[in-house]
Structure formats: C-alpha cells, structure tokens
C-alpha positions in Angstrom: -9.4 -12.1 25.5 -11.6 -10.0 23.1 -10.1 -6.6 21.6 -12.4 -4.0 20.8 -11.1 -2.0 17.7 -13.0 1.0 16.5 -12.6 2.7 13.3 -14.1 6.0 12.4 -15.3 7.8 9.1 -13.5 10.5 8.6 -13.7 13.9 5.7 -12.2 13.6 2.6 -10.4 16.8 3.6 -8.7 14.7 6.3 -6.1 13.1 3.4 -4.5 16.6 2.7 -4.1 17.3 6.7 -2.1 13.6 6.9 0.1 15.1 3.9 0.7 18.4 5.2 1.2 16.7 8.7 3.9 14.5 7.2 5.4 17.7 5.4 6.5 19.1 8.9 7.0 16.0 10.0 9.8 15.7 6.9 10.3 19.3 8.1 11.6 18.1 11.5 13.7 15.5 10.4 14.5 15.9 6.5 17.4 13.2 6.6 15.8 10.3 8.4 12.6 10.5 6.3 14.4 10.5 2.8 17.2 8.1 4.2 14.0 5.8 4.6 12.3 6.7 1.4 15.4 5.5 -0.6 15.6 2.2 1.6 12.3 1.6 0.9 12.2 2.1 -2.4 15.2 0.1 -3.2 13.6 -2.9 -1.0 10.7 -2.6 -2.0 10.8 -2.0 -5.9 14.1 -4.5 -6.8 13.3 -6.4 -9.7 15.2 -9.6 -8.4 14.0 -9.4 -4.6 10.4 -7.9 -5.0 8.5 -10.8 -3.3 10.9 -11.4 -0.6 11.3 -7.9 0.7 7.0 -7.9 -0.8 6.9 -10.3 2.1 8.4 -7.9 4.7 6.5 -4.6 3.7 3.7 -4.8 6.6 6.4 -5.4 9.4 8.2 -2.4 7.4 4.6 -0.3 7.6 4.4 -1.3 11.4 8.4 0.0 11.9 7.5 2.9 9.9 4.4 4.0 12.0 6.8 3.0 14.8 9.2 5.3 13.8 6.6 8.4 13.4 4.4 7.6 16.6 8.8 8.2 18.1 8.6 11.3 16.4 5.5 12.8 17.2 6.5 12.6 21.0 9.8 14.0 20.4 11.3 10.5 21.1 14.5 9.8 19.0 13.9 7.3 16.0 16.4 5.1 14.2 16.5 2.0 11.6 16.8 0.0 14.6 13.0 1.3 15.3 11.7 0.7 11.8 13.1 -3.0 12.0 11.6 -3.6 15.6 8.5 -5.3 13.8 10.9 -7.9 13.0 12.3 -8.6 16.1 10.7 -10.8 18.7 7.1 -12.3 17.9 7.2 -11.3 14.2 5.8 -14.4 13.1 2.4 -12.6 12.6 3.3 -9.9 10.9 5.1 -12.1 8.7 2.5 -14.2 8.1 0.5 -11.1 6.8 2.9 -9.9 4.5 3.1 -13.6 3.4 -1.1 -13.5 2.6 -1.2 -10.5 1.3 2.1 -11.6 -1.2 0.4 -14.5 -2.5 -3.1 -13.0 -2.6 -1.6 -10.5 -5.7 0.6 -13.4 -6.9 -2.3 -15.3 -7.4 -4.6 -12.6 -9.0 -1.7 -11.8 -11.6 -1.5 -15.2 -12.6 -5.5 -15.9 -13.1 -5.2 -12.8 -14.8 -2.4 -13.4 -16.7 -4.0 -17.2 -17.5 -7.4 -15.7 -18.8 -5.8 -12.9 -21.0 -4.2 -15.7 -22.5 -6.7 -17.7 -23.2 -8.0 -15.3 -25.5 -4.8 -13.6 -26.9 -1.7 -15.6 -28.3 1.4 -14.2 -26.0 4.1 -16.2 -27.5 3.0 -15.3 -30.9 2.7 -11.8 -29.3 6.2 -11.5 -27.9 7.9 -12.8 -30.7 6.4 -10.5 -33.4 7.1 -7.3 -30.8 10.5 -8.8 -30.4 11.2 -8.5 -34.0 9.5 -5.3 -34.4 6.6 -6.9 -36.7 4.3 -4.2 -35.9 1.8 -5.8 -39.2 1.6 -8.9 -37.0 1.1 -7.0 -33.5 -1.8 -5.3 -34.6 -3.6 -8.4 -36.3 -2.9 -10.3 -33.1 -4.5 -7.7 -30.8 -7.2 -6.2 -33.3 -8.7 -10.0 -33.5 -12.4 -10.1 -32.5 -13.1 -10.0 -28.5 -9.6 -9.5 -27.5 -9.9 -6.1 -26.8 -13.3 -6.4 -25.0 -11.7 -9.2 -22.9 -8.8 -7.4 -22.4 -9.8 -4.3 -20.8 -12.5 -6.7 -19.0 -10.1 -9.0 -17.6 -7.5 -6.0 -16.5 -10.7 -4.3 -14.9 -11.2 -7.2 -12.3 -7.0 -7.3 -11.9 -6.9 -3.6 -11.1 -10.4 -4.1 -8.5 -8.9 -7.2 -6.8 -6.0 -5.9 -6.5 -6.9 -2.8 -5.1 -9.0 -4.9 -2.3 -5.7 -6.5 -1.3 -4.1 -3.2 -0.9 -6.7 -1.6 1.3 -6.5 -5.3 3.4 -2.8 -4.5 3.4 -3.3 -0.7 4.4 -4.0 -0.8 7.8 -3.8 -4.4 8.8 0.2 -3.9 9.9 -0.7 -1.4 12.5 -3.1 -4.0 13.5 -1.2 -7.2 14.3 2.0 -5.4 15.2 0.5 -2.9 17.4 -2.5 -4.5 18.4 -2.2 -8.2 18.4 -5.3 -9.0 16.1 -5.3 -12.5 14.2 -4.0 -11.3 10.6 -7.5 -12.5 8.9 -9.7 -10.0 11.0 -6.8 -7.5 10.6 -7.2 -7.9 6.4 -10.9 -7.9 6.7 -10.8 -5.2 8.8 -8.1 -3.1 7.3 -10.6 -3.5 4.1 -13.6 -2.3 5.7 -11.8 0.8 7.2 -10.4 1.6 4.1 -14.1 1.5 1.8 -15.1 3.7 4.7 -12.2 6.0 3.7 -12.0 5.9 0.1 -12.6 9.5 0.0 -9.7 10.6 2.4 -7.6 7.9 1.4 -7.8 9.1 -2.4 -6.8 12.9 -1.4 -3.7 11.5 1.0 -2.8 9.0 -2.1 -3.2 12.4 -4.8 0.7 12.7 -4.4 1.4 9.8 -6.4 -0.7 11.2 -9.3 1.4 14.5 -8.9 4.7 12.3 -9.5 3.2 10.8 -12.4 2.6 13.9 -14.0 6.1 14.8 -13.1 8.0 11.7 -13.9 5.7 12.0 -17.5 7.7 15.2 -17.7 10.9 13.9 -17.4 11.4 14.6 -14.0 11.6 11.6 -12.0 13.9 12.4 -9.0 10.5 13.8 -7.6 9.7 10.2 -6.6 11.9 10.1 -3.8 10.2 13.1 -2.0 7.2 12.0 -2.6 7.7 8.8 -1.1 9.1 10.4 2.1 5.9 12.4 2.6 3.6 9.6 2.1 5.5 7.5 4.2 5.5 10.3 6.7 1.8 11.0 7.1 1.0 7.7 7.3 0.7 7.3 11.0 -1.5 10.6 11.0 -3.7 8.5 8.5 -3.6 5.7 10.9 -4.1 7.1 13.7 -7.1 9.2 12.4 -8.8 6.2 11.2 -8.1 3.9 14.3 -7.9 6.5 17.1 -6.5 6.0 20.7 -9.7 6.0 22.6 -8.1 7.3 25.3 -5.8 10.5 23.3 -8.9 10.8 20.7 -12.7 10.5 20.9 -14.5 8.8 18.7 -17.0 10.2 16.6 -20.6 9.3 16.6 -21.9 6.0 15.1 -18.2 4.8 14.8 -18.2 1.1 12.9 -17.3 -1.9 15.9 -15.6 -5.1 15.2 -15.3 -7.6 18.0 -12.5 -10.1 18.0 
C-alpha cells in the first residue's frame, strides 16, 4: 500500500493564527486545556521520570491533537482521548518516542564526552562545590576551552533542534496516518525546515515566558503551555492538510511511502 502525504509551505504569519486559534480554543474549554498543561508538564518535566514519560511524549502529541481535532467538531474530549494513542497498536508510536529519546540521549553524551575532553569537569565541580571561584576561572579561562566550548554546544543546540523538528510532526504521522516512524522523522524534519518561519512565530510564546519567568513571574508557564498545546493541531493541520477539507497550495512538497 503506498500513502501519499503532502505537506505545504505556509506564511510566517500562519504561527500567530495557530496561537490565537488555540486562544479560543482555551476560550471554549479553559479547564480541560490547563488540566492538561499541568499533566503535561509534571510528566513531562519530572527530574526522576524524564526519559520514561520522554518516551511517551509523541503518543501524548498524537492524544493531544486527538483531543483538539474532538474539539474543533464540537465532539466532547477527555483524558481517555489523549491516552487513546496508547491504546491498541501503540507499538509504533512507541517506538518513535523511543528514537527520538535516544537520538538526544546520545547527542548529550557525545557532547558532554567532547566538552570534556578539553575541560577538566571533576576538577570543575569540585572547585564550584567549594565556592573556589580563583580555581573556576583558571579552569575555564585555559586556552581553547572557550572556543571549543561554545563550538561544541553550537552543534548540541543544531542537532538537537533537528531531532525536535523530526519529533514535531512525526506523531501525527504514525498515529494518525500509519507511516513507518523513519519516513515519519525524515519527513516531520523536512516539513518543519519548510516552516521555520511559521514555526518560530507559533514557538514566540515561549520566549514571552522567558522574559516573564526572568521577571519573577513564573506561574505564566502554565498558560502558556495550554496555548501551545492548544494550537498545535491548527499547526498540524495547516502544514499536513486534509486533502479532502483543505486544498493544497501550488507546488506542494510529495513524499511517497
């Protein structure tokens, strides 16, 4: 069987109509979205379960779009809907979140490896533990580390980001759509480069928290979750539209599988 999947180019003015479509979406149903944002934040960001629950965030992104998609046709939503992903067949979706786990895993620790190959962490660790600052700036004002810090961080950061466009989208794409998770990453990624320029307006929420949580003011996260999480099946289904709900602009990008 070969799916056809389509993605489309779209404004960079499209990332503010996802947010203020997943502000009246919040509108409509304030206390499911923020019951979900603190669920998923608590999962999700839990210093002793962050790659087990790291593991589940795609089939999480599928029950969330689930959940949204319910909303959008006036169709009642409930945790039972964002779990659904998990139900029967989720072996795929599992497998995706297990990829995309490992893939940061392994770029923190190459990372983590190089940086230390030029910069003594024990040595490090123990002079910041005992507040010798003397020691703490001899250690990191040593020639090249610096230069090979930022270096090394800059590839980190760029891999890193690469995983998360793979992860964007690719949920949506073995949950809903039944792709094989590697063309799902590879083409999650490919929508996503296509995108950057929406993609950084819808994600310009999160640089409005920082500036807020900077000021003190950190119960803003919580909203501001809720509303990415909310638009996010706009963004999805901008991107990957329903041929059959929304045409397809001209000279749209084709992937076979």
């Amino acid at each position: 069987k070969h799916n056809t999947m389509q993605y489309r180019q779209v404004s960079f003015s499209d990332g503010f109509s996802w947010l203020k479509q997943g502000s009246q979406a919040i509108a409509q149903y304030p206390l499911g979205w923020f019951g979900l944002a603190a669920i998923y934040f608590l999962i999700l960001y839990s210093p002793t379960a962050g790659f087990f629950f790291g593991v589940l965030e795609p089939a999480l992104l599928a029950g969330i779009y689930r959940a949204g998609q319910a909303q959008r046709t006036k169709q009642p939503w409930s945790l039972k809907t964002i779990l659904s992903p998990l139900a029967g067949g989720s072996l795929p979706i599992l497998i995706l979140g297990l990829a995309l786990t490992l893939l940061k895993l392994v770029v923190l620790m190459l990372g983590l490896m190089h940086i230390a190959t030029v910069l003594d962490l024990e040595q490090l660790l123990h002079a910041y533990l005992q507040e010798d600052w003397s020691t703490v700036r001899q250690i990191v004002n040593a020639p090249d580390v610096i230069p090979n810090m930022m270096l090394t961080l800059s590839v980190v950061f760029s891999l890193m980001l690469a995983i998360s466009m793979a992860g964007l989208f690719s949920p949506i794409l073995v949950a809903e759509h039944k792709l094989a998770v590697p063309v799902a990453m590879v083409l999650s990624l490919k929508a996503a480069v296509k995108n950057i320029g929406a993609l950084t307006a819808y994600t310009s929420i999160f640089f409005i928290a920082a500036f807020f949580m900077a000021a003190g003011l950190a119960i803003v996260l919580l909203p501001m979750i809720a509303w990415f999480i909310a638009a996010y099946c706009y963004c999805v289904d901008d991107i990957f539209p329903d041929s059959e709900k929304h045409p397809v602009e001209s000279n749209p990008a084709v992937i076979e599988v």
